[in-house]
C-alpha positions as CSV (number, residue, x, y, z in Angstrom):
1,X,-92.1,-32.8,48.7
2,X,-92.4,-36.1,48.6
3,X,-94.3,-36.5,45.6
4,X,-93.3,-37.8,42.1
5,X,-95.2,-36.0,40.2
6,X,-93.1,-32.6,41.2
7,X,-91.5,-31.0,37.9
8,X,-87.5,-31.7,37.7
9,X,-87.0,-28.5,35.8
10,X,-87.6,-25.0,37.1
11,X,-91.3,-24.0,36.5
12,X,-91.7,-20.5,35.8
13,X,-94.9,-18.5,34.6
14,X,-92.9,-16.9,32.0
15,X,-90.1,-18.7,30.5
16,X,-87.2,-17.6,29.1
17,X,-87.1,-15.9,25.8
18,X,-90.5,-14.6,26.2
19,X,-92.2,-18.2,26.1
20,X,-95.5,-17.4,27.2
21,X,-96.7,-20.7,28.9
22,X,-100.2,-21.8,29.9
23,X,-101.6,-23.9,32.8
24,X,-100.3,-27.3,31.9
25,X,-102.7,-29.4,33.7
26,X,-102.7,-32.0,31.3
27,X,-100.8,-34.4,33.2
28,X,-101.6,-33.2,36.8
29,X,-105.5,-33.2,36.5
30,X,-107.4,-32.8,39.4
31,X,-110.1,-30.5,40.6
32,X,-109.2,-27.5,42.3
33,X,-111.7,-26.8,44.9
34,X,-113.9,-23.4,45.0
35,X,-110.9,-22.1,43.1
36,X,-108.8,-21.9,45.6
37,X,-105.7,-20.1,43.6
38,X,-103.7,-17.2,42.9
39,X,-102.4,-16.0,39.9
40,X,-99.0,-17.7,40.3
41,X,-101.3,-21.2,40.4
42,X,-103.0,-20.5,37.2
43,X,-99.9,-19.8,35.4
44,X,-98.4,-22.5,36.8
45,X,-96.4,-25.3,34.3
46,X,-96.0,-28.7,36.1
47,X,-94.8,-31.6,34.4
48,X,-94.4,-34.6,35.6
49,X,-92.2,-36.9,33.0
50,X,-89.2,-37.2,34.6
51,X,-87.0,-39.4,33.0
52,X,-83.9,-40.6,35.4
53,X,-83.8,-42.6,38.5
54,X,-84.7,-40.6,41.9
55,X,-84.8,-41.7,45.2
56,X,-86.7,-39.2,47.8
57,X,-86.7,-40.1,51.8
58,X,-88.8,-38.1,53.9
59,X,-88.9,-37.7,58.0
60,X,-91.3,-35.5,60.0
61,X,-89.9,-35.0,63.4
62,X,-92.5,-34.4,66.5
63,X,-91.1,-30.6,66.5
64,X,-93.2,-30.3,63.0
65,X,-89.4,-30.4,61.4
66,X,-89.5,-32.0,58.1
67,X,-86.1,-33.9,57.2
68,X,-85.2,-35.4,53.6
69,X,-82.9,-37.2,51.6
70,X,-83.0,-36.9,48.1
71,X,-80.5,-39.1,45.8
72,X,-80.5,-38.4,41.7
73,X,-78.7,-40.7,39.2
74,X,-78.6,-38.7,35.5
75,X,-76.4,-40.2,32.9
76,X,-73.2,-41.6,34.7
77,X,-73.8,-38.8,37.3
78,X,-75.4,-39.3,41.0
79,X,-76.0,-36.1,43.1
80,X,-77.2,-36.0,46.3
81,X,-78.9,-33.7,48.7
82,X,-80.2,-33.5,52.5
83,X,-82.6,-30.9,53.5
84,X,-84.6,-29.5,56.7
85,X,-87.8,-27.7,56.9
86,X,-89.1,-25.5,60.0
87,X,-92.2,-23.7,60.2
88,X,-92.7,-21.2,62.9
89,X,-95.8,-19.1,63.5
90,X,-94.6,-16.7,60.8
91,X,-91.2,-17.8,59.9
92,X,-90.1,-20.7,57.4
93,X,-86.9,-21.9,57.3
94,X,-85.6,-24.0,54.6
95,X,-81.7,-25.4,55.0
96,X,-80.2,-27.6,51.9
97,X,-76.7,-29.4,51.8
98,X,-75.8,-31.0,49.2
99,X,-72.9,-33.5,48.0
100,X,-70.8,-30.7,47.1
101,X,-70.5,-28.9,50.8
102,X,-72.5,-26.5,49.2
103,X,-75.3,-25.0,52.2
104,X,-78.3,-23.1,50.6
105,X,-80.3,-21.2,53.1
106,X,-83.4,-19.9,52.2
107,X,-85.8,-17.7,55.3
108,X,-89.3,-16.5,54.9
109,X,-90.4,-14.1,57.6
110,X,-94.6,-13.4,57.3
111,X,-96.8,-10.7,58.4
112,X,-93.2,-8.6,59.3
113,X,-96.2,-5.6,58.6
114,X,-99.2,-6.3,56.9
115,X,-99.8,-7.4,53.5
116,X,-95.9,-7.7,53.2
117,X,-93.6,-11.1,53.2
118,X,-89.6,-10.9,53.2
119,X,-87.7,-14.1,52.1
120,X,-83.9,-13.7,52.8
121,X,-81.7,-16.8,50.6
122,X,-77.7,-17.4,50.5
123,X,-76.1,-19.9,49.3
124,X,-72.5,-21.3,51.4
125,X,-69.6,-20.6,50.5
126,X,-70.6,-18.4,48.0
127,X,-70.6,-14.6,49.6
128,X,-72.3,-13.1,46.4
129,X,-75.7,-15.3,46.2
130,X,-77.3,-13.4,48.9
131,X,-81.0,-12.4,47.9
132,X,-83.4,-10.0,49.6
133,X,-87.1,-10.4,48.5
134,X,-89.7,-8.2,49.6
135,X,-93.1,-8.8,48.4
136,X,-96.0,-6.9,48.7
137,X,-99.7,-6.8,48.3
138,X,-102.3,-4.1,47.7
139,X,-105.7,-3.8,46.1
140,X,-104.4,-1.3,44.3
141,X,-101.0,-2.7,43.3
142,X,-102.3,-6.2,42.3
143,X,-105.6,-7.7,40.4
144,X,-107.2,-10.9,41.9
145,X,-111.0,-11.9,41.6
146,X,-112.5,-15.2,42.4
147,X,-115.7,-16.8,42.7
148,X,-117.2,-20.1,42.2
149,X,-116.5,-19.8,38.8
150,X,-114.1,-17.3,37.9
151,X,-110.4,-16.6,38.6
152,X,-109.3,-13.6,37.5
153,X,-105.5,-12.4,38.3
154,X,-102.6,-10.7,36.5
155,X,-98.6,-9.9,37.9
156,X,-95.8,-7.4,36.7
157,X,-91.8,-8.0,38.1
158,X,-89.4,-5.0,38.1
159,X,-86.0,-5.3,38.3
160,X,-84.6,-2.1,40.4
161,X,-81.0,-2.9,39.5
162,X,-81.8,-2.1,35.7
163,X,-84.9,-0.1,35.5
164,X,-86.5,-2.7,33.6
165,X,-90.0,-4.7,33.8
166,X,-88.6,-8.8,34.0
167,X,-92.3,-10.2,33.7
168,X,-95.6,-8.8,33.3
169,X,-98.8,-11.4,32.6
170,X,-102.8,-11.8,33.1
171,X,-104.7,-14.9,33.1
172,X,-108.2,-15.3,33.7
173,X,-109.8,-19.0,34.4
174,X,-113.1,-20.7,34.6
175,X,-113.9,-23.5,36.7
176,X,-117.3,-26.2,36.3
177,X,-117.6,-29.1,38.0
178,X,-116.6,-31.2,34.6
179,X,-113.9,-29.1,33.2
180,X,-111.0,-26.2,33.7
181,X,-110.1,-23.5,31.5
182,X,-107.6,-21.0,31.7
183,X,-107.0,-17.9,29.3
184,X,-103.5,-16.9,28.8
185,X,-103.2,-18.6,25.5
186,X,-105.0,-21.5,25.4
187,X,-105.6,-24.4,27.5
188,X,-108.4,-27.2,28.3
189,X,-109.3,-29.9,30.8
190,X,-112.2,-32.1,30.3
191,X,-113.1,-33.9,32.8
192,X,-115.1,-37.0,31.1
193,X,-115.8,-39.1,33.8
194,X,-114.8,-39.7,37.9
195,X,-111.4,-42.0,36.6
196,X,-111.0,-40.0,32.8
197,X,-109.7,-36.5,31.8
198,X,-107.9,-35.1,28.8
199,X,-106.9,-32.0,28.0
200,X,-105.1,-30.0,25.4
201,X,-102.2,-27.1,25.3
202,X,-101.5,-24.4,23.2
203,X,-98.0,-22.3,23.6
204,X,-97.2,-19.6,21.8
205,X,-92.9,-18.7,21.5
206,X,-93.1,-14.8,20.9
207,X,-89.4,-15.0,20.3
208,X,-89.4,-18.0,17.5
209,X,-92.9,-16.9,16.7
210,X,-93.2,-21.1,17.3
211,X,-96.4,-22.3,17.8
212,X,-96.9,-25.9,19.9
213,X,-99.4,-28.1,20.6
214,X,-100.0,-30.8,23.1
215,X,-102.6,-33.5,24.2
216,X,-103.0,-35.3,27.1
217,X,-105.2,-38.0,29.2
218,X,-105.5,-39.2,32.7
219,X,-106.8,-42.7,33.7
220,X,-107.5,-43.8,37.3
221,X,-107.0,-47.4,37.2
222,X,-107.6,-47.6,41.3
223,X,-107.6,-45.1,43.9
224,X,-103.8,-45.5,44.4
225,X,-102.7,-46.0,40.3
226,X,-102.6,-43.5,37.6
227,X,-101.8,-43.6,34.1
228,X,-101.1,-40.2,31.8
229,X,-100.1,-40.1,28.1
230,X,-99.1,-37.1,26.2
231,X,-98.7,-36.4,22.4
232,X,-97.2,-33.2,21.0
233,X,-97.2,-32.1,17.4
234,X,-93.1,-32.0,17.7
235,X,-93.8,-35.7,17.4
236,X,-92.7,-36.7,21.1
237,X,-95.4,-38.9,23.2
238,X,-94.6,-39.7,27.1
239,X,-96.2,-42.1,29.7
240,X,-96.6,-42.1,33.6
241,X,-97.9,-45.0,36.0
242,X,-97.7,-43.6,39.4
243,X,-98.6,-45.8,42.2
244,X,-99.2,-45.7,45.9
245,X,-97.5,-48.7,47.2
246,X,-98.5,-47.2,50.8
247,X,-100.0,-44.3,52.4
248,X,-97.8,-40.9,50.8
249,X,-95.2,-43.8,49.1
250,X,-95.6,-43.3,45.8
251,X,-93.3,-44.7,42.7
252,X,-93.4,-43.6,39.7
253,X,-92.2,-44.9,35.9
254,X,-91.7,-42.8,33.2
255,X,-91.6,-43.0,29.2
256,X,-90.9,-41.1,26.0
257,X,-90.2,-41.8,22.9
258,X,-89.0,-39.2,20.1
259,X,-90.4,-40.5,17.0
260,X,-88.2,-38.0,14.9
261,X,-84.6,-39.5,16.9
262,X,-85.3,-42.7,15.5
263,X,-81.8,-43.7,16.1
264,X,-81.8,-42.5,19.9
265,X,-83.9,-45.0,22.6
266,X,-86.5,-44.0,24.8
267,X,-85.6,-42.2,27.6
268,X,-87.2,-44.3,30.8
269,X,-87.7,-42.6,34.4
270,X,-88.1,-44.3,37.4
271,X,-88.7,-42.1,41.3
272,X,-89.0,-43.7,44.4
273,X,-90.4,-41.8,47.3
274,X,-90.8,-42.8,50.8
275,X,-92.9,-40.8,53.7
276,X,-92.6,-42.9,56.8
Protein backbone atom coordinates (compact mmCIF):
# COMPACT_ATOMS: atom_id res chain seq x y z
CA UNK A 1 0.00 0.00 0.00
CA UNK A 2 2.72 1.94 0.30
CA UNK A 3 3.86 2.03 -3.12
CA UNK A 4 3.75 4.82 -5.81
CA UNK A 5 3.33 3.00 -8.43
CA UNK A 6 -0.42 1.96 -7.27
CA UNK A 7 -3.13 3.16 -9.98
CA UNK A 8 -5.12 6.47 -8.64
CA UNK A 9 -8.17 5.46 -10.66
CA UNK A 10 -10.26 2.39 -10.20
CA UNK A 11 -8.75 -0.57 -12.24
CA UNK A 12 -11.23 -2.83 -13.52
CA UNK A 13 -10.87 -5.87 -16.03
CA UNK A 14 -13.73 -4.58 -17.97
CA UNK A 15 -14.24 -0.96 -18.05
CA UNK A 16 -17.17 0.86 -18.51
CA UNK A 17 -18.98 1.05 -21.73
CA UNK A 18 -17.78 -2.25 -22.78
CA UNK A 19 -13.92 -1.13 -22.99
CA UNK A 20 -12.24 -4.24 -23.29
CA UNK A 21 -8.75 -3.59 -21.67
CA UNK A 22 -5.65 -5.69 -21.82
CA UNK A 23 -2.71 -6.32 -19.30
CA UNK A 24 -1.11 -3.03 -19.24
CA UNK A 25 2.24 -3.98 -18.14
CA UNK A 26 3.97 -1.44 -19.99
CA UNK A 27 4.82 0.67 -17.18
CA UNK A 28 4.83 -1.95 -14.34
CA UNK A 29 7.30 -4.42 -15.95
CA UNK A 30 8.57 -7.10 -14.02
CA UNK A 31 8.70 -10.79 -14.27
CA UNK A 32 6.08 -12.69 -12.81
CA UNK A 33 7.41 -15.80 -11.31
CA UNK A 34 6.26 -19.52 -12.53
CA UNK A 35 3.10 -17.57 -13.42
CA UNK A 36 1.92 -17.19 -10.33
CA UNK A 37 -1.64 -15.48 -11.33
CA UNK A 38 -5.22 -15.72 -11.77
CA UNK A 39 -7.28 -14.48 -14.22
CA UNK A 40 -8.10 -11.19 -12.39
CA UNK A 41 -4.06 -10.61 -12.58
CA UNK A 42 -3.85 -11.03 -16.23
CA UNK A 43 -6.57 -8.72 -16.89
CA UNK A 44 -5.31 -6.48 -14.74
CA UNK A 45 -4.78 -2.41 -15.86
CA UNK A 46 -2.21 -0.69 -13.65
CA UNK A 47 -1.05 2.59 -14.28
CA UNK A 48 1.21 4.32 -12.62
CA UNK A 49 1.20 8.25 -13.95
CA UNK A 50 -0.27 9.90 -11.37
CA UNK A 51 -0.22 13.41 -11.68
CA UNK A 52 -0.96 15.36 -8.25
CA UNK A 53 0.92 15.61 -5.04
CA UNK A 54 0.35 12.46 -2.55
CA UNK A 55 1.72 11.93 0.68
CA UNK A 56 1.33 8.05 1.99
CA UNK A 57 2.53 7.15 5.81
CA UNK A 58 2.61 3.71 6.72
CA UNK A 59 2.95 1.96 10.45
CA UNK A 60 3.05 -1.88 11.09
CA UNK A 61 2.24 -2.46 14.70
CA UNK A 62 3.82 -5.69 16.58
CA UNK A 63 0.00 -7.18 16.44
CA UNK A 64 0.66 -7.49 12.48
CA UNK A 65 -1.83 -4.28 12.39
CA UNK A 66 -1.01 -2.10 9.51
CA UNK A 67 -1.91 1.72 10.14
CA UNK A 68 -1.75 4.55 7.36
CA UNK A 69 -2.08 8.02 6.60
CA UNK A 70 -2.66 9.02 3.33
CA UNK A 71 -2.90 12.99 2.39
CA UNK A 72 -3.98 14.02 -1.50
CA UNK A 73 -3.69 17.63 -2.79
CA UNK A 74 -5.81 17.77 -6.50
CA UNK A 75 -6.34 21.12 -7.89
CA UNK A 76 -7.09 23.55 -4.95
CA UNK A 77 -8.53 20.45 -3.12
CA UNK A 78 -6.64 18.34 -0.18
CA UNK A 79 -8.42 15.15 1.10
CA UNK A 80 -7.32 13.08 3.59
CA UNK A 81 -7.62 9.58 4.89
CA UNK A 82 -6.53 7.20 7.92
CA UNK A 83 -6.79 3.56 7.56
CA UNK A 84 -6.19 0.16 9.58
CA UNK A 85 -5.50 -3.27 8.37
CA UNK A 86 -5.99 -6.69 10.41
CA UNK A 87 -5.29 -9.97 9.25
CA UNK A 88 -6.57 -12.87 11.30
CA UNK A 89 -6.11 -16.54 10.37
CA UNK A 90 -9.06 -16.26 8.03
CA UNK A 91 -10.55 -12.91 8.49
CA UNK A 92 -9.31 -9.48 7.03
CA UNK A 93 -10.40 -6.46 8.27
CA UNK A 94 -10.00 -3.26 6.52
CA UNK A 95 -11.38 0.13 8.44
CA UNK A 96 -11.08 3.68 6.51
CA UNK A 97 -11.98 7.28 7.89
CA UNK A 98 -11.62 9.82 6.02
CA UNK A 99 -11.78 13.82 6.37
CA UNK A 100 -15.30 13.85 5.83
CA UNK A 101 -16.37 11.51 9.14
CA UNK A 102 -17.21 9.24 6.55
CA UNK A 103 -16.16 5.27 8.10
CA UNK A 104 -15.91 2.62 5.27
CA UNK A 105 -15.73 -0.80 6.63
CA UNK A 106 -14.82 -3.50 4.53
CA UNK A 107 -14.59 -7.67 6.20
CA UNK A 108 -13.34 -10.63 4.38
CA UNK A 109 -14.08 -13.90 6.20
CA UNK A 110 -12.03 -17.10 4.27
CA UNK A 111 -12.55 -20.73 4.09
CA UNK A 112 -16.28 -19.92 5.90
CA UNK A 113 -16.77 -23.60 3.84
CA UNK A 114 -14.52 -24.63 1.26
CA UNK A 115 -13.77 -23.09 -1.90
CA UNK A 116 -16.00 -20.13 -0.76
CA UNK A 117 -14.99 -16.36 0.52
CA UNK A 118 -17.57 -13.79 1.92
CA UNK A 119 -16.56 -10.09 2.07
CA UNK A 120 -19.18 -7.99 3.98
CA UNK A 121 -18.50 -3.76 3.21
CA UNK A 122 -20.61 -0.52 4.64
CA UNK A 123 -19.90 2.58 4.50
CA UNK A 124 -20.85 5.15 7.92
CA UNK A 125 -23.35 7.04 7.95
CA UNK A 126 -24.70 5.90 5.01
CA UNK A 127 -27.37 2.92 5.97
CA UNK A 128 -27.87 1.88 2.10
CA UNK A 129 -24.08 1.04 1.08
CA UNK A 130 -24.18 -2.21 2.72
CA UNK A 131 -22.66 -4.98 0.31
CA UNK A 132 -22.68 -8.80 0.66
CA UNK A 133 -20.20 -10.69 -1.56
CA UNK A 134 -20.09 -14.21 -1.80
CA UNK A 135 -17.65 -15.75 -4.09
CA UNK A 136 -17.21 -19.11 -5.12
CA UNK A 137 -14.94 -21.46 -6.80
CA UNK A 138 -15.47 -24.80 -8.63
CA UNK A 139 -13.65 -26.70 -11.42
CA UNK A 140 -16.66 -26.74 -12.95
CA UNK A 141 -17.86 -23.17 -12.51
CA UNK A 142 -14.56 -21.50 -13.32
CA UNK A 143 -11.55 -22.14 -16.08
CA UNK A 144 -7.95 -21.72 -14.82
CA UNK A 145 -4.75 -23.56 -16.33
CA UNK A 146 -1.19 -22.83 -15.67
CA UNK A 147 2.06 -24.09 -16.23
CA UNK A 148 5.55 -22.81 -16.83
CA UNK A 149 4.41 -21.29 -19.68
CA UNK A 150 0.84 -20.89 -20.04
CA UNK A 151 -1.97 -19.14 -18.20
CA UNK A 152 -5.09 -19.83 -19.24
CA UNK A 153 -8.33 -18.32 -17.27
CA UNK A 154 -11.67 -16.79 -18.17
CA UNK A 155 -14.62 -15.01 -15.52
CA UNK A 156 -18.50 -14.18 -16.03
CA UNK A 157 -20.37 -11.63 -13.21
CA UNK A 158 -24.19 -11.86 -12.81
CA UNK A 159 -26.14 -9.46 -11.31
CA UNK A 160 -29.18 -11.34 -9.32
CA UNK A 161 -31.01 -7.97 -8.78
CA UNK A 162 -31.58 -7.64 -12.70
CA UNK A 163 -31.07 -10.95 -14.30
CA UNK A 164 -28.36 -9.72 -16.26
CA UNK A 165 -24.60 -10.96 -17.02
CA UNK A 166 -22.33 -7.50 -15.75
CA UNK A 167 -18.99 -9.01 -17.15
CA UNK A 168 -17.95 -12.02 -18.85
CA UNK A 169 -14.00 -12.27 -20.33
CA UNK A 170 -11.15 -14.96 -21.19
CA UNK A 171 -7.60 -14.30 -21.46
CA UNK A 172 -4.96 -16.61 -22.08
CA UNK A 173 -1.06 -15.61 -21.46
CA UNK A 174 2.42 -16.91 -22.22
CA UNK A 175 5.24 -16.45 -20.20
CA UNK A 176 9.40 -16.91 -21.38
CA UNK A 177 12.09 -15.90 -19.53
CA UNK A 178 12.56 -12.66 -21.94
CA UNK A 179 9.08 -11.62 -22.58
CA UNK A 180 5.07 -11.65 -21.58
CA UNK A 181 2.22 -11.95 -23.65
CA UNK A 182 -1.25 -11.85 -22.94
CA UNK A 183 -4.34 -12.55 -25.30
CA UNK A 184 -7.40 -10.62 -24.74
CA UNK A 185 -6.66 -8.13 -27.36
CA UNK A 186 -3.36 -7.57 -27.71
CA UNK A 187 -0.54 -6.83 -25.60
CA UNK A 188 3.51 -7.25 -25.42
CA UNK A 189 6.43 -7.11 -23.12
CA UNK A 190 9.92 -7.51 -24.26
CA UNK A 191 12.17 -7.87 -22.04
CA UNK A 192 15.58 -6.71 -23.83
CA UNK A 193 17.99 -6.77 -21.28
CA UNK A 194 18.36 -7.21 -17.10
CA UNK A 195 17.73 -2.98 -16.71
CA UNK A 196 15.50 -2.54 -20.39
CA UNK A 197 11.84 -3.55 -21.32
CA UNK A 198 9.29 -2.12 -23.64
CA UNK A 199 6.23 -3.13 -24.47
CA UNK A 200 3.18 -2.15 -26.54
CA UNK A 201 -0.86 -2.00 -25.98
CA UNK A 202 -3.68 -2.49 -28.03
CA UNK A 203 -7.42 -1.56 -26.77
CA UNK A 204 -10.22 -2.09 -28.59
CA UNK A 205 -13.68 0.40 -27.36
CA UNK A 206 -16.56 -1.95 -28.59
CA UNK A 207 -18.87 0.95 -27.77
CA UNK A 208 -16.97 3.79 -29.91
CA UNK A 209 -15.64 1.05 -32.11
CA UNK A 210 -12.18 3.25 -31.06
CA UNK A 211 -9.22 1.69 -31.57
CA UNK A 212 -5.82 2.77 -29.26
CA UNK A 213 -2.54 2.20 -29.21
CA UNK A 214 0.20 2.64 -26.69
CA UNK A 215 4.06 2.15 -26.28
CA UNK A 216 6.12 1.99 -23.46
CA UNK A 217 9.81 1.39 -21.94
CA UNK A 218 11.34 0.67 -18.66
CA UNK A 219 14.94 1.67 -17.68
CA UNK A 220 16.71 0.54 -14.42
CA UNK A 221 19.12 3.29 -13.86
CA UNK A 222 20.24 1.45 -10.27
CA UNK A 223 18.62 -1.07 -8.25
CA UNK A 224 16.62 1.63 -6.28
CA UNK A 225 15.73 4.13 -9.60
CA UNK A 226 13.42 3.56 -12.45
CA UNK A 227 12.57 5.47 -15.36
CA UNK A 228 9.17 4.70 -17.74
CA UNK A 229 8.03 6.66 -20.77
CA UNK A 230 4.84 6.08 -22.59
CA UNK A 231 3.58 7.36 -26.13
CA UNK A 232 0.02 6.76 -27.31
CA UNK A 233 -1.31 7.46 -30.77
CA UNK A 234 -3.88 10.08 -29.04
CA UNK A 235 -0.71 12.01 -29.04
CA UNK A 236 -0.16 12.06 -25.10
CA UNK A 237 3.52 10.82 -23.82
CA UNK A 238 4.17 10.49 -19.80
CA UNK A 239 7.27 9.98 -17.65
CA UNK A 240 8.07 8.31 -14.24
CA UNK A 241 11.38 8.39 -12.02
CA UNK A 242 10.60 6.40 -9.00
CA UNK A 243 13.27 6.15 -6.44
CA UNK A 244 14.00 4.28 -3.29
CA UNK A 245 15.37 6.87 -1.01
CA UNK A 246 15.33 3.99 1.70
CA UNK A 247 14.33 0.57 2.24
CA UNK A 248 10.09 0.51 1.10
CA UNK A 249 10.45 4.67 0.88
CA UNK A 250 9.85 5.27 -2.41
CA UNK A 251 9.12 8.92 -4.26
CA UNK A 252 7.86 9.23 -7.23
CA UNK A 253 7.68 12.25 -10.09
CA UNK A 254 5.37 12.24 -12.74
CA UNK A 255 4.99 13.93 -16.35
CA UNK A 256 2.65 14.28 -19.29
CA UNK A 257 2.32 16.39 -21.85
CA UNK A 258 -0.71 16.55 -24.34
CA UNK A 259 0.72 17.52 -27.58
CA UNK A 260 -2.80 18.23 -29.05
CA UNK A 261 -3.74 20.89 -25.69
CA UNK A 262 -1.08 22.97 -26.77
CA UNK A 263 -2.37 25.79 -24.78
CA UNK A 264 -2.81 23.66 -21.47
CA UNK A 265 0.70 22.79 -19.39
CA UNK A 266 1.89 19.56 -18.43
CA UNK A 267 0.30 18.05 -15.75
CA UNK A 268 3.37 17.14 -13.06
CA UNK A 269 2.89 14.44 -10.24
CA UNK A 270 4.77 14.06 -7.31
CA UNK A 271 4.04 10.89 -4.25
CA UNK A 272 5.78 10.59 -1.33
CA UNK A 273 5.59 7.39 0.63
CA UNK A 274 7.07 6.42 3.84
CA UNK A 275 7.26 2.69 5.43
CA UNK A 276 9.05 3.14 8.76
Amino acid sequence: MYSCFCCSHSCEAIEENSCFSFVSLLFYIRRWEAVQLHFQILARKPKDYIFDQRFTLTMLSATGTEWVATGLKKDDFFFGDISTLFKGQNTIVDLKIDGHSSVSTKVTIKNLMPSAKVVISFKIPDHKSGKLDVQYVHPHATLHYRSQTICLGGEVGFDTASSLLTKYNAGIGFNKPDFFAALMLATYVHKVNPTTSVGAELIRHFSSHDNSFTIGSSYSLDPFTTVKARLSNNGKAGMVVQSEWRPKSLVTLSDEYDSKAVTCSPELGLVLALKP
